[in-house]
TORBAKE-208132 format. One line per field, with one value per atom (N, C-alpha, C): x negated, y, z; residue in one letter; residue number from 1. Coordinates in steps of 0.2 Angstrom, whole numbers, plus 5000, padded with zeros to 4 digits. Each point is the difference from the previous one (the first is absolute). Example, Ala and Ser with C-alpha at 12.3 -4.5 7.8 and 13.67 -1.06 7.14 Angstrom:
// residues 2
x	4934,5004,4996,5002,4996,5004
y	4972,5006,5006,5005,5006,5005
z	5039,5000,5000,4996,5001,5003
res	A,A,A,S,S,S
n	1,1,1,2,2,2
This chain:
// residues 147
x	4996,5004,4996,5000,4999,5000,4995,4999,5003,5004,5000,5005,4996,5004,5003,5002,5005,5007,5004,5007,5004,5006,5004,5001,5006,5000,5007,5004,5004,5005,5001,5008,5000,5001,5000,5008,5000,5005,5000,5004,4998,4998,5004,4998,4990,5001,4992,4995,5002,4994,5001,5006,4999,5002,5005,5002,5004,5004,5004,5001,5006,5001,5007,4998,5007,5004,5006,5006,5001,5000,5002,4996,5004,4995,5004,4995,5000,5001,5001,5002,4991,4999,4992,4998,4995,5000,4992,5001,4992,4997,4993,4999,4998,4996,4998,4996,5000,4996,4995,4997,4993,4996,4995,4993,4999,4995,4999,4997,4997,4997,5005,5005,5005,5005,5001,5002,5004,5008,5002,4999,5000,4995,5008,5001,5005,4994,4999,4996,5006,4997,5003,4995,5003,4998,5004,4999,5004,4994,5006,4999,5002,4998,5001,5009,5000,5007,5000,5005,5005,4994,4997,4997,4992,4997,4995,5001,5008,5001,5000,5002,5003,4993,4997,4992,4998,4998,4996,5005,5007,5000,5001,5002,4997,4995,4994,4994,4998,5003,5000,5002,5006,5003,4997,5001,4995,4993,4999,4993,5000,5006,4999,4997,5001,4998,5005,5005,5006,5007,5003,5008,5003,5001,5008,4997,5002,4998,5008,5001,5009,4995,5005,4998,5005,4999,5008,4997,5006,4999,5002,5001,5003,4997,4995,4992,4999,5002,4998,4990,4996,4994,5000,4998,4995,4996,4994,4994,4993,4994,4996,4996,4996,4997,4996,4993,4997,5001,5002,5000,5009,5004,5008,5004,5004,5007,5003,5001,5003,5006,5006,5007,5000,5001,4998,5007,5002,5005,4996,5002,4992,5005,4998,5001,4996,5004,4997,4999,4996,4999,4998,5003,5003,4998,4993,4996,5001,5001,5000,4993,4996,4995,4997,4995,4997,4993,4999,4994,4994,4997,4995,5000,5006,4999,5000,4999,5000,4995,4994,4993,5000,5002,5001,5005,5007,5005,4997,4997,4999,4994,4996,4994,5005,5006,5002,5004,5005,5003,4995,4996,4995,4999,4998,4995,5008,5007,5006,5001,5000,5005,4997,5002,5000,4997,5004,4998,4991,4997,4992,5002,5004,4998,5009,5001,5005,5004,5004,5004,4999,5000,4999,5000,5005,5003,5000,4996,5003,5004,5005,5006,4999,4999,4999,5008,5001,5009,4998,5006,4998,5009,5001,5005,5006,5005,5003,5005,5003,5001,4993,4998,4994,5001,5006,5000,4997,5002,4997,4993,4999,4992,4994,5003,4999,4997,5008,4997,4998,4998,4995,4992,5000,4993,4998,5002,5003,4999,5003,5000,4994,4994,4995,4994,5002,4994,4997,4995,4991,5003,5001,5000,5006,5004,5011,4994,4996,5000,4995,4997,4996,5004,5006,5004,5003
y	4994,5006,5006,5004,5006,5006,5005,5005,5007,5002,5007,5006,5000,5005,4999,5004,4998,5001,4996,4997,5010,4999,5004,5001,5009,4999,4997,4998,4996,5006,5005,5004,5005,5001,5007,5005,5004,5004,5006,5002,5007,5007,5000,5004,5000,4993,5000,5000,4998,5001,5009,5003,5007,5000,4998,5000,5005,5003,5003,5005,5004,5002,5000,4999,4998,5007,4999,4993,4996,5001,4992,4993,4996,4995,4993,4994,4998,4992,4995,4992,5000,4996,5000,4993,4997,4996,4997,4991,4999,4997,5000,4998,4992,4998,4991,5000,4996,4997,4997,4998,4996,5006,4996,5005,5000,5005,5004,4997,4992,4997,4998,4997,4997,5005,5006,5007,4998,4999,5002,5008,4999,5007,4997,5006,5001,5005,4996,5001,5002,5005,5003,5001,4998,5000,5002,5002,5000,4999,4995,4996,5006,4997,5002,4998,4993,4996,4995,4996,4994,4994,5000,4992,5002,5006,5001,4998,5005,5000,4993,4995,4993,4998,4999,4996,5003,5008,4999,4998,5001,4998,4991,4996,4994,4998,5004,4997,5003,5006,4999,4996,4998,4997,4992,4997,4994,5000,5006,5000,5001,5000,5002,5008,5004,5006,5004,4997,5003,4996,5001,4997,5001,5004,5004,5006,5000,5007,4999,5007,5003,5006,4998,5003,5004,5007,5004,5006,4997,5002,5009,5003,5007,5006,4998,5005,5004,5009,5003,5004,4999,5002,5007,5004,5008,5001,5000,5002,5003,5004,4999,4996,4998,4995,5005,4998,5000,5009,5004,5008,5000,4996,5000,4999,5003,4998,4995,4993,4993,5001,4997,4998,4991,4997,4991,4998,4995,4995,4995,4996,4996,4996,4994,4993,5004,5001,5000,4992,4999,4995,5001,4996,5003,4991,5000,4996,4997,4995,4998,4998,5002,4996,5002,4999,5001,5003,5003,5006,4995,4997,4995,4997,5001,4996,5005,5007,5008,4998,4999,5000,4994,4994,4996,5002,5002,5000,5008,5006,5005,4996,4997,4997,4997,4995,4996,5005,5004,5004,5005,5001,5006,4991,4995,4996,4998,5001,4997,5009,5005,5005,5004,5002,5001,5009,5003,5007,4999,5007,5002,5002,5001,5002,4999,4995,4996,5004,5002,5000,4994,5004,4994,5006,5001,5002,4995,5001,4994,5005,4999,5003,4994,5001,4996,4999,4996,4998,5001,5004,5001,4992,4999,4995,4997,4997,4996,4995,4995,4995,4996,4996,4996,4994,4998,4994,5000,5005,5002,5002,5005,5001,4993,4995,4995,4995,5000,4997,5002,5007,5005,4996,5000,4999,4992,4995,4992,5003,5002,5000,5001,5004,5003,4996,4998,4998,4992,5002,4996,4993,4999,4992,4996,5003,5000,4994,5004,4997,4993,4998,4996,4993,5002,4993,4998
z	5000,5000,5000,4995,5001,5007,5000,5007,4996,5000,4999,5003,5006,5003,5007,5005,5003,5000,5006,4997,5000,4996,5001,5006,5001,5008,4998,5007,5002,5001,5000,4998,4999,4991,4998,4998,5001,4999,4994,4997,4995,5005,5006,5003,5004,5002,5002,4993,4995,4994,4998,5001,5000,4992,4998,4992,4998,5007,5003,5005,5000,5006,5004,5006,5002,5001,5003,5003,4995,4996,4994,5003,5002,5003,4993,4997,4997,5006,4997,5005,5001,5006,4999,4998,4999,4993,5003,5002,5002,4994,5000,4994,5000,4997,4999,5004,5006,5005,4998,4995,4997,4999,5002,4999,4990,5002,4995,4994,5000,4995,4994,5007,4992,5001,5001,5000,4990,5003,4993,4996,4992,4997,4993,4997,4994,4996,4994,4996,4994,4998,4993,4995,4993,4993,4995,4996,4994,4993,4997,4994,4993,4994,4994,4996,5006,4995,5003,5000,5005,4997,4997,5000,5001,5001,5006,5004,5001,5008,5003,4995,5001,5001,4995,5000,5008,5002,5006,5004,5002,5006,5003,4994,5000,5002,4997,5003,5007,5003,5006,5005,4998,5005,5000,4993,5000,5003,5000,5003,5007,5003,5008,5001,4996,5000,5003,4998,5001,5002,5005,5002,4996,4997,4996,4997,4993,4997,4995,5002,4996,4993,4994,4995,4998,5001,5002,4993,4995,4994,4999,4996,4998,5005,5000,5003,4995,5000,4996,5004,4996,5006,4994,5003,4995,5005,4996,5004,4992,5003,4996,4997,4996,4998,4993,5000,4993,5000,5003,5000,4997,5001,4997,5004,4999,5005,4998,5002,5000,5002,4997,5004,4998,5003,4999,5002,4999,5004,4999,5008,5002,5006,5000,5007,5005,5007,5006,5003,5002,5004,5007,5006,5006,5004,5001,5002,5009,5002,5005,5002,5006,5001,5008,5002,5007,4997,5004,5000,4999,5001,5002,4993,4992,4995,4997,5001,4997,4995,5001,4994,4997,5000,4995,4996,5004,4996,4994,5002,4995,4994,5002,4996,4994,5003,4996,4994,5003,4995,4994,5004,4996,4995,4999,4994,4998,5002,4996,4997,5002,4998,4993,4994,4995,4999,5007,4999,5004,4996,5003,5007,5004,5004,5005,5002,5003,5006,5000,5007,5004,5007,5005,5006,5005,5007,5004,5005,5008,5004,5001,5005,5005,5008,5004,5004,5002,5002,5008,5001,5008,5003,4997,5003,4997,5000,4997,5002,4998,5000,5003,5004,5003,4998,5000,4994,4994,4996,4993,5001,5005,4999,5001,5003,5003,4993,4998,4993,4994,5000,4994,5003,5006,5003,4997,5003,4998,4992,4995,4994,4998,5003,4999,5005,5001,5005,4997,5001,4995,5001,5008,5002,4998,4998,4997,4994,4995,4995,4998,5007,4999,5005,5003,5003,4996
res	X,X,X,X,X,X,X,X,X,X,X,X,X,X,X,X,X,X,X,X,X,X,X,X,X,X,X,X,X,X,X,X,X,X,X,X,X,X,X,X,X,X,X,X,X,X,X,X,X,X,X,X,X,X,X,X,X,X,X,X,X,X,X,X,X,X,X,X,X,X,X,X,X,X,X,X,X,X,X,X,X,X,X,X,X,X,X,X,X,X,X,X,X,X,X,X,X,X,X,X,X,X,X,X,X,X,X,X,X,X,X,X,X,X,X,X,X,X,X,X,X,X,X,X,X,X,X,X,X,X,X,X,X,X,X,X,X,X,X,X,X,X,X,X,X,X,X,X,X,X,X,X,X,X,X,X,X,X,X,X,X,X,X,X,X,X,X,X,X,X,X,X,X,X,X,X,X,X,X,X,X,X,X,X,X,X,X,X,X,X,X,X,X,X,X,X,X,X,X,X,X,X,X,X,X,X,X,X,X,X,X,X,X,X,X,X,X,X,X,X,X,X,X,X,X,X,X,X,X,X,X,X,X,X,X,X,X,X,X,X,X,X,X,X,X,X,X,X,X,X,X,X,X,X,X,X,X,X,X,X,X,X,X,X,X,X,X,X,X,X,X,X,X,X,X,X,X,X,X,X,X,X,X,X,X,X,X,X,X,X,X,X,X,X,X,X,X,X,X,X,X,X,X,X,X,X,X,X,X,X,X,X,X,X,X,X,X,X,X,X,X,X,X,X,X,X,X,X,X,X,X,X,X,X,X,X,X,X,X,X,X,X,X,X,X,X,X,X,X,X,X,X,X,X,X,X,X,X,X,X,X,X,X,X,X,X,X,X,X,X,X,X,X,X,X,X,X,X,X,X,X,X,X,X,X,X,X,X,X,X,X,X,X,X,X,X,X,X,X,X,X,X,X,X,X,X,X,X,X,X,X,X,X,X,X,X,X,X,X,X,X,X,X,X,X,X,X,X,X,X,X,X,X,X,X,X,X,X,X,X,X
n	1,1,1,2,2,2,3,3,3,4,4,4,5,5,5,6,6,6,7,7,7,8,8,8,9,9,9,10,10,10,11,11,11,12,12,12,13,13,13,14,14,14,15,15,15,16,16,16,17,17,17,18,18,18,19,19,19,20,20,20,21,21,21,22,22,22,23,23,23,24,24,24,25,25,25,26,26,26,27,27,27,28,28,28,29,29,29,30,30,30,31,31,31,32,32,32,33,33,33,34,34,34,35,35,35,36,36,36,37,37,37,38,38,38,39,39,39,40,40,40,41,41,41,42,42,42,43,43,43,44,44,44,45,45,45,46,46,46,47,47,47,48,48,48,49,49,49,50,50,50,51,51,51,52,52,52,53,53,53,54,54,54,55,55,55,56,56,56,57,57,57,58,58,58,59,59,59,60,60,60,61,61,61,62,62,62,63,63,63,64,64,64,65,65,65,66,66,66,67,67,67,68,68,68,69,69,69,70,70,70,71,71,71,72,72,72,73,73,73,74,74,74,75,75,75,76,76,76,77,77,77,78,78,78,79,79,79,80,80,80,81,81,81,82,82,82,83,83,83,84,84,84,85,85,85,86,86,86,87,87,87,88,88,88,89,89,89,90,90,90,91,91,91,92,92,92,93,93,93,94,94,94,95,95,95,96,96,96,97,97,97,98,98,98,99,99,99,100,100,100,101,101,101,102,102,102,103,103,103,104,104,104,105,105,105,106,106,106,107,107,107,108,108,108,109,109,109,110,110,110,111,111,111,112,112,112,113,113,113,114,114,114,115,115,115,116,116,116,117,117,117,118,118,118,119,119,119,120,120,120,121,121,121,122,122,122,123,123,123,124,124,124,125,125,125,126,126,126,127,127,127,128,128,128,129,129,129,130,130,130,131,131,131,132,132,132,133,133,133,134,134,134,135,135,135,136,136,136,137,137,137,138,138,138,139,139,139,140,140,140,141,141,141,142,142,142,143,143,143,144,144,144,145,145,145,146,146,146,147,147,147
């Protein structure tokens, strides 16, 4: 298992992270109790077109790089490129994994992805369902694939 970091804290609020200012008080909201290695991570991508987006996320997921990746079509992106204003319709991919498979899982996508210079976002999950986080971890974890 991977070292990176210590664990989250155990109960944050909008109010204590200061996102805000009160009176408006929000439900307060504890996050995942597992330490920080197999710390669920929401990775974002976007593809060229549905049978990219189809080939990389396959080989994610057959590869244990990933639990679950959603291919969430009708993406308009504008951004620049090349000195040009781009407007694209493009596959988001919305990557399930744990932090600890972050640099295999970028390595992999950069040798699968078609563009010079790949989208890739880690959004770190601060909680959830613990069932489901439980099995993104299990989906991704090294030893899953060798019993």
């Amino acid at each position: 298992m991977c070292n990176v970091g210590r664990p989250p804290p155990t109960h944050l609020t909008l109010d204590t992270l200061h996102l805000r200012d009160p009176p408006i008080r929000m439900p307060e909201f504890t996050p995942q109790k597992t330490q920080v290695p197999d710390s669920i991570v929401l990775a974002l991508s976007i593809c060229p077109d549905q049978e990219t987006a189809k080939t990389i996320a396959e080989a994610l997921v057959q590869e244990h790089l990933a639990a679950c990746v959603n291919r969430v079509g009708g993406v308009h992106s504008t951004y620049f490129w090349d000195g040009r204003l781009q407007d694209d319709g493009e596959i988001l991919l919305i990557i399930k994994t744990t932090r600890c498979r972050l640099g295999e899982l970028e390595s992999r996508l950069k040798a699968l992805h078609p563009y010079e210079l790949p989208e890739l976002l880690a959004i770190p999950v601060l909680g959830g369902n613990e069932a489901y986080l439980a099995w993104v971890r299990e989906g991704v974890d090294k030893e899953q694939r060798t019993r």
